[in-house]
C-alpha positions as CSV (number, residue, x, y, z in Angstrom):
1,X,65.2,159.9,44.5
2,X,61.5,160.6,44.7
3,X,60.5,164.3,43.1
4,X,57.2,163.9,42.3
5,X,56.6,164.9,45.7
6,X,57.8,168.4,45.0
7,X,54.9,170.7,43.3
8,X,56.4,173.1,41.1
9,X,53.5,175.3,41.1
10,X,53.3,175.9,45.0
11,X,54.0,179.2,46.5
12,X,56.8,177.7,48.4
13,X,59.2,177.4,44.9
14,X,59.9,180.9,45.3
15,X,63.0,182.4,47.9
16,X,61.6,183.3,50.9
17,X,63.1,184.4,54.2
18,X,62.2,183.8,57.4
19,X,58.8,182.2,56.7
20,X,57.3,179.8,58.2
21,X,56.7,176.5,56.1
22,X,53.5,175.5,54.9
23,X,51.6,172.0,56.3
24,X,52.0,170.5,53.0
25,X,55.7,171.5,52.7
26,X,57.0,170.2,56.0
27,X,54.3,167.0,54.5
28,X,56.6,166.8,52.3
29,X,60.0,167.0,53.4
30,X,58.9,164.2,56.1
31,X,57.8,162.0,53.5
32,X,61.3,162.3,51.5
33,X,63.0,161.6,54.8
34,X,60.8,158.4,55.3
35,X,61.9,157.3,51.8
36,X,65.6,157.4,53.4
37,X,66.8,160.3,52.2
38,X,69.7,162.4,53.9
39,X,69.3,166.0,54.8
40,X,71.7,167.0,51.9
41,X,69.5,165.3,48.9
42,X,66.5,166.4,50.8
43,X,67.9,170.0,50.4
44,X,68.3,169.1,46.8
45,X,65.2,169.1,46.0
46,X,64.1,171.6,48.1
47,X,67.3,174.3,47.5
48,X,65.2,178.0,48.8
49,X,64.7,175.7,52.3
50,X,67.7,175.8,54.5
51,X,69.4,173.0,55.5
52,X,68.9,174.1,59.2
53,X,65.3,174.6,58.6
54,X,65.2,170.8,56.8
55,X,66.9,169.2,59.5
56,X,64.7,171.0,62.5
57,X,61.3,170.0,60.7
58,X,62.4,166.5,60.4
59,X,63.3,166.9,64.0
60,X,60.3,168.4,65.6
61,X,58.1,166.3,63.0
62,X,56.5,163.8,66.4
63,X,55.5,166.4,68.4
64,X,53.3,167.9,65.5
65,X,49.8,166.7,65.0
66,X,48.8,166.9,60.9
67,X,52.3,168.7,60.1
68,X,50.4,171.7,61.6
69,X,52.4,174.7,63.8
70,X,52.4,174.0,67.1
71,X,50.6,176.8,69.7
72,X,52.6,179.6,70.4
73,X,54.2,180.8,73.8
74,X,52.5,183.1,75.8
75,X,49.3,183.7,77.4
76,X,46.1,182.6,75.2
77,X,43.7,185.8,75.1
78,X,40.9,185.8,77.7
79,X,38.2,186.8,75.3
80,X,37.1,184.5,72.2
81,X,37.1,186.0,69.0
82,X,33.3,185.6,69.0
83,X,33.6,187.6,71.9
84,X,35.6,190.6,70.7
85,X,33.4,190.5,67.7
86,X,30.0,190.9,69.4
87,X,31.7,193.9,71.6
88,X,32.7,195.8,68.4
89,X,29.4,195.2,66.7
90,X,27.5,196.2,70.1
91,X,29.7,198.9,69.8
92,X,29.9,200.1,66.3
93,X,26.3,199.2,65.4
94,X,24.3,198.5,68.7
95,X,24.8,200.6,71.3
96,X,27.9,203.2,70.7
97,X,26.7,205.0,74.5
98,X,26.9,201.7,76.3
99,X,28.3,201.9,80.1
100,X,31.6,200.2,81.1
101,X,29.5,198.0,83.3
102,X,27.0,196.7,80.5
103,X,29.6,196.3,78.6
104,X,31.4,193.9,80.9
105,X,28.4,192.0,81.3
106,X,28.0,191.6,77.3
107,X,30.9,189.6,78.1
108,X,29.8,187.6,81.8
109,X,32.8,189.8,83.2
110,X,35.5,188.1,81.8
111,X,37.8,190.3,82.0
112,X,38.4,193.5,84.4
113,X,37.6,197.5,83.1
114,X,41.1,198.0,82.8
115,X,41.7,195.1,80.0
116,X,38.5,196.4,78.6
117,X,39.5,199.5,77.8
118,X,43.0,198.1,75.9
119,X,40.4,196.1,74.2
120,X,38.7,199.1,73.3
121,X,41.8,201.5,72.2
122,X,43.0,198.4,70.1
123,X,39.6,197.9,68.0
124,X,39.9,202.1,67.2
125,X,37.6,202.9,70.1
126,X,40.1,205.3,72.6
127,X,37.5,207.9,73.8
128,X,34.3,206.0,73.4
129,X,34.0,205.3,77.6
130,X,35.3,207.1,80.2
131,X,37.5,205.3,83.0
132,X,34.6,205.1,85.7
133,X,32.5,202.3,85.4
């Protein structure tokens, strides 16, 4: 049974619940099931990983690219990061007075006033524009 694979030193050695594993862990766990390995001696070596956690990343292992999460469900965000960043700078360093419509064309109108203001009350900004454009 193969345990040099296991690296007493990573952060995954301590119990942990409800975590998501770690790219090198589930790299891991795939190789010892390559070498043959059953579930059970798998969980062995790994004993603070369920066996129901084991057996489901051994499972799932093809349709992940690099042992890397797969996306989440839901709707992606509409704005990029870069975007949301260059509104709060225009914002908190630029131009704290800007109108609703300059601001939407900071961002070529990608999304509507209404989603720009959640935007806005999320990043601390509630009374900073008024609900006209």
């Amino acid at each position: 049974m193969p345990t040099a694979i296991r690296d007493e030193s990573s952060p995954e050695t301590e119990t942990r619940t409800r975590h998501e594993l770690s790219p090198q862990t589930r790299a891991r766990i795939c190789k010892l099931r390559s070498y043959n390995l059953s579930y059970r001696e798998i969980y062995a070596v790994f004993p603070e990983i369920p066996l129901s956690t084991i057996r489901s990343t051994i499972l799932k292992e093809p349709a992940r690219e690099g042992h890397k999460s797969l996306p989440r469900a839901g709707r992606p965000r509409t704005l990029t990061p870069e975007q949301r960043d260059h509104v709060y700078d225009l914002l908190a360093h630029r131009e704290p007075n800007i109108k609703m419509r300059d601001l939407l064309a900071e961002v070529d109108h990608a999304i509507k006033p209404r989603a720009m203001r959640l935007l806005l009350r999320e990043m601390g900004f509630p009374r900073l524009l008024a609900t006209k454009d």
